[in-house]
C-alpha positions in Angstrom: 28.2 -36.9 7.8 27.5 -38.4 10.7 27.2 -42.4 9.0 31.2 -41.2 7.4 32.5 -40.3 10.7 31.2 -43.7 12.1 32.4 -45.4 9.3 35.7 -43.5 9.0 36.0 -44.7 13.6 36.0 -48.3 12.7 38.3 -48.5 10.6 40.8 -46.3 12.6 40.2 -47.2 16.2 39.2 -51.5 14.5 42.9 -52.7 16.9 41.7 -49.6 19.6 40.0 -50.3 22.8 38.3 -46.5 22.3 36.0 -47.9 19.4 33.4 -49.6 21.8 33.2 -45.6 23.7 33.5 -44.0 20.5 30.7 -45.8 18.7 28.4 -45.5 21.5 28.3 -41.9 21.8 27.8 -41.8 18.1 24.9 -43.7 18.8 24.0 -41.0 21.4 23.4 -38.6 18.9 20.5 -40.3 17.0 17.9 -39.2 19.5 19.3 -35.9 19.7 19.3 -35.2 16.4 15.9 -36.8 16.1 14.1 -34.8 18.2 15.4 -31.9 16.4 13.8 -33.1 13.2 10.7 -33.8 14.8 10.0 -31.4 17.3 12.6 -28.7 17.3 10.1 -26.3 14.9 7.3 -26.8 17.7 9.5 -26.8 20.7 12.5 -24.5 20.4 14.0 -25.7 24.4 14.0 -28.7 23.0 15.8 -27.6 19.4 18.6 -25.6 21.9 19.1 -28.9 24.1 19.4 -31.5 21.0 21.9 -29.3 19.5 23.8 -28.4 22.8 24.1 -32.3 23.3 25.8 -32.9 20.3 27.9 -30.2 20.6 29.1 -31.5 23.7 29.7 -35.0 21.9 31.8 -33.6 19.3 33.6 -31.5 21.8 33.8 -34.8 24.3 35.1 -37.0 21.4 37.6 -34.5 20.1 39.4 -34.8 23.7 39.1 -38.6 23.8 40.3 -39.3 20.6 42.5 -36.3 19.6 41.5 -37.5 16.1 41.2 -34.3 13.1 38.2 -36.0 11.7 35.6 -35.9 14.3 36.1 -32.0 13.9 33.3 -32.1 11.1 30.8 -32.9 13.1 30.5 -29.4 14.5 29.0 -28.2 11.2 26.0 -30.6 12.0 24.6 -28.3 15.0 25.5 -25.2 13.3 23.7 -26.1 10.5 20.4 -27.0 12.9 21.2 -23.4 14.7 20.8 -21.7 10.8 17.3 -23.7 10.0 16.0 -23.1 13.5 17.2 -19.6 14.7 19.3 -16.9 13.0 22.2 -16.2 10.6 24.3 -14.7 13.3 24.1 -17.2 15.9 25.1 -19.8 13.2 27.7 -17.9 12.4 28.7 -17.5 16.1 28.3 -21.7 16.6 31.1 -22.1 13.8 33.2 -19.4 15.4 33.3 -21.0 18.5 33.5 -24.5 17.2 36.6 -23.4 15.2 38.3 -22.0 18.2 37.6 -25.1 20.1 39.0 -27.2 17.5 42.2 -25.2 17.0 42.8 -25.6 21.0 42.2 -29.4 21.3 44.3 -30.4 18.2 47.1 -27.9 19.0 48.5 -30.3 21.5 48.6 -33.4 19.7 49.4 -31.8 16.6 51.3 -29.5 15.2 50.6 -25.4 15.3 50.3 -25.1 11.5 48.1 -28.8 11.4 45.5 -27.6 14.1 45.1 -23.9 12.3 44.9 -25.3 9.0 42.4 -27.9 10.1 40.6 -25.3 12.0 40.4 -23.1 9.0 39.2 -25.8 7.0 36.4 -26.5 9.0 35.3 -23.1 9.2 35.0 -22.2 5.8 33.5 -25.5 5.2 31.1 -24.5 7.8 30.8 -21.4 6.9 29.9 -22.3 2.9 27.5 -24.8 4.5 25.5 -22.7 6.8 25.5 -19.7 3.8 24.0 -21.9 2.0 21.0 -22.8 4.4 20.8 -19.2 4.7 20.6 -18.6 1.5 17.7 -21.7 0.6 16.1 -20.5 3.6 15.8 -16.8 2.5 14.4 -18.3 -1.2 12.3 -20.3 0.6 10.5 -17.2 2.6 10.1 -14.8 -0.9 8.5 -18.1 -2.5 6.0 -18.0 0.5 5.9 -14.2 0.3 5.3 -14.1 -3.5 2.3 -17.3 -2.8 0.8 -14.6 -0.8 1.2 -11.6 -2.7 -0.1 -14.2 -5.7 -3.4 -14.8 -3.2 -3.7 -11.3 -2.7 -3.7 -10.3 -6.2 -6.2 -12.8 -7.0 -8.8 -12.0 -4.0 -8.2 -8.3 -5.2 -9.0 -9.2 -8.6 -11.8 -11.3 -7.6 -13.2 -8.2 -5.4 -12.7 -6.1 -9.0 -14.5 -8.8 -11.0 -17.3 -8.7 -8.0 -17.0 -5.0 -7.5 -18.0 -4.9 -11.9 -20.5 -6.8 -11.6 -22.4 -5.2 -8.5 -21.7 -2.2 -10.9 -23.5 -3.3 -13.6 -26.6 -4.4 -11.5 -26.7 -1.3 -10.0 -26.5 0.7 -13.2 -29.3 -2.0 -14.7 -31.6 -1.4 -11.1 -31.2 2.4 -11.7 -32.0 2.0 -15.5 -35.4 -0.1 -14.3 -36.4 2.5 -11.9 -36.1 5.3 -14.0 -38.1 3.6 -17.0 -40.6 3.1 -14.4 -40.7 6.5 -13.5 -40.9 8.0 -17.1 -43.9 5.0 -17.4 -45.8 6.3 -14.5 -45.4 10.0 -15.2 -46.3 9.6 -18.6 -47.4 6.4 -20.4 -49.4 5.2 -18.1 -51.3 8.2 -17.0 -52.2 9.1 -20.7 -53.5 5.7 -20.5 -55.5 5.9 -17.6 -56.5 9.0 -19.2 -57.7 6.7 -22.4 -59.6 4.7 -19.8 -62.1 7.5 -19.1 -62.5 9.1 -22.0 -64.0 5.1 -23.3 -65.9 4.7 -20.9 -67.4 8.3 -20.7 -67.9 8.1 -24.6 -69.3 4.1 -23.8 -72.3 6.0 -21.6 -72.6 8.5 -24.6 -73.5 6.6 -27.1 -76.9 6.4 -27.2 -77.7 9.6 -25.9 -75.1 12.3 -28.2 -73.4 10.5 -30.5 -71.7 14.5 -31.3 -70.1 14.2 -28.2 -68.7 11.3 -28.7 -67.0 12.1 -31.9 -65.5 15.0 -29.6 -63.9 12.1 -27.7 -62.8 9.9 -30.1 -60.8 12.8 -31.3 -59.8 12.8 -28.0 -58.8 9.7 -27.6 -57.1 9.6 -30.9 -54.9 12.0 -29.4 -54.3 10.6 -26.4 -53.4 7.7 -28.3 -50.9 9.5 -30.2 -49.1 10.9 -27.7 -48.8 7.6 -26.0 -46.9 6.1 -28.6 -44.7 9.1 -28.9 -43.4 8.8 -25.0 -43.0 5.2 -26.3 -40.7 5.6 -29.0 -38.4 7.7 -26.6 -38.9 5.5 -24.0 -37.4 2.8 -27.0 -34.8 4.9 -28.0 -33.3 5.1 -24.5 -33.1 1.5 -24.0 -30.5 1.4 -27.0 -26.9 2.9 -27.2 -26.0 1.8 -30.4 -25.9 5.3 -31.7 -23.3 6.5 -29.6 -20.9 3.6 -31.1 -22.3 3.8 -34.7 -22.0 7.8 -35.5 -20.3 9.2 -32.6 -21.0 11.7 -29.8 -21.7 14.1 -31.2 -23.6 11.8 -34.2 -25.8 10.4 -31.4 -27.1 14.0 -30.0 -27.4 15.4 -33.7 -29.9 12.1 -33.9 -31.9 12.6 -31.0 -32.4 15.9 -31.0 -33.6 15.3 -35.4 -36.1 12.5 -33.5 -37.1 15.3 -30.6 -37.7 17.9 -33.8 -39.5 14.7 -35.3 -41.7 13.1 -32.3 -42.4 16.8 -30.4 -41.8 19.7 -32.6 -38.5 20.7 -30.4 -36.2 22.6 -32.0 -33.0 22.3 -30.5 -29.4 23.8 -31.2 -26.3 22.0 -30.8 -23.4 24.1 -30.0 -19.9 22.5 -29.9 -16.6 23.8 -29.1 -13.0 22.0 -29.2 -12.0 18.5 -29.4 -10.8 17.4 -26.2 -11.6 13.1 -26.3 -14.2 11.8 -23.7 -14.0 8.4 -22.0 -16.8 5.9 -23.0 -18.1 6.3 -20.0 -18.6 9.8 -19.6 -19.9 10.1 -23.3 -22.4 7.8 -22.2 -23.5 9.5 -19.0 -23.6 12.7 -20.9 -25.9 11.4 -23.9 -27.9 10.1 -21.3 -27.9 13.5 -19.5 -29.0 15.2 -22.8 -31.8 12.6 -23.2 -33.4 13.4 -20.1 -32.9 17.2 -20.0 -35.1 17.4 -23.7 -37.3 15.3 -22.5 -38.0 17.9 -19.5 -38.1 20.9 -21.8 -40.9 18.8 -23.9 -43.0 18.1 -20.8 -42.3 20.6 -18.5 -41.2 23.6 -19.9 -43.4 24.6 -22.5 -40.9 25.9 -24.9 -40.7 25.2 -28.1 -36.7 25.7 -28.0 -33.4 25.0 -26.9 -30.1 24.6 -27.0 -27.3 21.7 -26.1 -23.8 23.4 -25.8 -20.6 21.1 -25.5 -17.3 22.1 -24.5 -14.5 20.0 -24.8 -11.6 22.5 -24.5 -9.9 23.4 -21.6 -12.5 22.2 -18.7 -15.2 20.8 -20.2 -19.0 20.9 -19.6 -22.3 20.2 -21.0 -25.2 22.9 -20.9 -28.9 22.0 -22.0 -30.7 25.0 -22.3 -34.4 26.2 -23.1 -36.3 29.7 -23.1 -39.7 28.1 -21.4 -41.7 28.7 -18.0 -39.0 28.3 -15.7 -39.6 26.5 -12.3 -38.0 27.4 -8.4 -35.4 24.3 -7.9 -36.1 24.6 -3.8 -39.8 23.5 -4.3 -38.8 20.5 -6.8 -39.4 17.5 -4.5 -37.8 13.8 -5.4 -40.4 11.3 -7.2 -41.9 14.9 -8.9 -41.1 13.5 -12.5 -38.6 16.3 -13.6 -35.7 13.2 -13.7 -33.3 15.9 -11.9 -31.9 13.3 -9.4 -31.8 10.8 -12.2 -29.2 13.1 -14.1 -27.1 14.3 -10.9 -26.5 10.4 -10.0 -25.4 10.2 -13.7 -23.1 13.0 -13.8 -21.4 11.7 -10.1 -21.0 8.1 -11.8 -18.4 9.7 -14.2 -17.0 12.0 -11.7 -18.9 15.4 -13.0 -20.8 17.8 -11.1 -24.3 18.9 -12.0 -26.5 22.3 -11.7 -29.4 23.7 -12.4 -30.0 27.1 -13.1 -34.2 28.3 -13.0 -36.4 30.4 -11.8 -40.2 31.3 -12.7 -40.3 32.5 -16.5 -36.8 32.7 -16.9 -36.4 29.3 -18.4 -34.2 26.2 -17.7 -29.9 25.6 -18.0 -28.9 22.4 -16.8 -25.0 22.6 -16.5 -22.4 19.4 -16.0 -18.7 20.2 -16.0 -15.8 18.1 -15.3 -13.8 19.2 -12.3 -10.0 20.3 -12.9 -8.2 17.3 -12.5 -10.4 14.6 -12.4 
């Protein structure tokens, strides 16, 4: 615009002795208008003064000449007004601008000349600085949507990190209880096998009857230590639950508890509410451990699992053996009953248990009502 109006001066004012002034205080507007481009973002006093000068230059050259086309070179500063500051004060730039035009052609020209110029220039203006607004505004929800993008991706970044600290966790807690059920079981029967070699080692030559008492003994012993390692085995593996089902993979452990211990157990199952994968697991898992207590701790030779998926649903494992007070159960004492609540609060269920000395066991999980 501005190179036009330069051009557009020569060859009006070529014969005039105003070209020498007018070209000169074009010329005065390339430093104004580049320190705006440079530095106006960084220094706004210095954004308001560029723009002020060559508003004054287009006002001052208007009066000289009392030429229409030097009109046009108010739109320049109002557009630098829309990029650097706001819609509204744009707006107001073009207002004023048009009103200063309309005045300083309305002597030299005619009344409908000067009004038709000045509206002209204002919706010219006015289209011109819309548009900033409107690139400006695109420009800002491009940059918001960049950071929502960012923020979607750290947040799915945290989810991806969040799973996978999950699944450690779940594999740690997995360790730790196999190394519990090793300790409380497996490896004292072993330890147990230890002694009863090399007690029946120093018998040998002195009663070899009572050392064909503990081979028999240790034949046990040795029987029982690959029974806690078959369900130790079975544990590891889930395949069941995807294979036959639920309710498939309880009917199969409790047939392998019947099997490996001589437990009978019940299963009891009521409605057909679905079950997450999750919680199906957490449950089978639940049902694992409870048998596993009624076979070492309870001394019964029954029991019963009871499922309820109706209405609210809950899990009940049941026996009819010694019984035990739950105050006096101490963590690390082998019974697996924290092992089984941090199950049932990783799929959002609460877990009881329900004892007392000869009175038998009932461990109950339930689903709270709307979770």
């Amino acid at each position: 615009m501005l190179f036009s109006v330069a051009l557009r001066s020569v060859l009006v004012f070529q014969n005039s002795p105003l070209l020498d002034r007018v070209l000169l205080l074009l010329f005065l507007w390339l430093p104004a208008l580049l320190a705006d481009i440079l530095y106006g973002r960084q220094l706004r006093w210095l954004a308001v003064l560029s723009i002020s000068m060559e508003f004054l230059l287009t006002q001052y050259l208007l009066l000289v000449t009392q030429t229409d086309f030097f009109a046009f070179l108010f739109a320049i500063p109002c557009m630098q007004v829309m990029q650097r500051f706001s819609y509204k004060a744009a707006t107001a730039l073009v207002a004023l601008s048009t009103l200063l035009i309309f005045l300083t052609l309305l002597q030299p020209y005619s009344l409908p000349f000067s009004l038709a110029t000045a509206v002209v220039y204002f919706g010219g203006s006015l289209f011109l600085v819309t548009y900033i607004e409107s690139i400006r505004r695109a420009g800002a929800i491009e940059e918001q949507q960049q950071v929502l993008a960012m923020q979607l991706k750290q947040a799915n970044d945290q989810m991806v990190l969040y799973s996978s600290q999950r699944k450690q966790l779940a594999a740690v807690r997995e360790r730790q209880r196999l190394v519990r059920e090793l300790h409380d079981s497996v490896t004292q029967t072993i330890f147990s096998m230890t002694l009863t070699t090399q007690s029946a080692l120093m018998l040998l030559d002195h009663d070899r009857n009572q050392v064909a008492v503990l081979l028999d003994r240790l034949d046990h012993l040795t029987h029982n230590v690959l029974t806690e390692m078959q369900i130790l085995i079975s544990r590891l593996g889930p395949e069941s639950l995807t294979a036959n089902g639920f309710t498939g993979a309880i009917l199969e452990h409790i047939a392998e508890r019947g099997r490996i211990d001589n437990l009978s157990v019940q299963l009891e199952v009521s409605g057909v509410q679905p079950l997450t994968a999750m919680e199906e697991q957490g449950l089978f898992r639940i049902v694992q451990e409870g048998l596993n207590n009624v076979v070492k701790h309870a001394g019964a030779a029954q029991a019963v699992v009871r499922l309820h998926l109706e209405g609210q649903p809950y899990l009940e494992v049941e026996d009819y053996g010694i019984g035990f007070d739950p105050q006096l159960v101490h963590p690390g004492s082998g019974m697996g009953l924290a092992n089984m609540k941090d199950r049932a609060r990783e799929i959002g269920w609460s877990l009881c248990v329900k004892s007392s000395p000869g009175n038998g066991t009932r461990i109950q999980v339930w689903k709270e009502t709307g979770g």
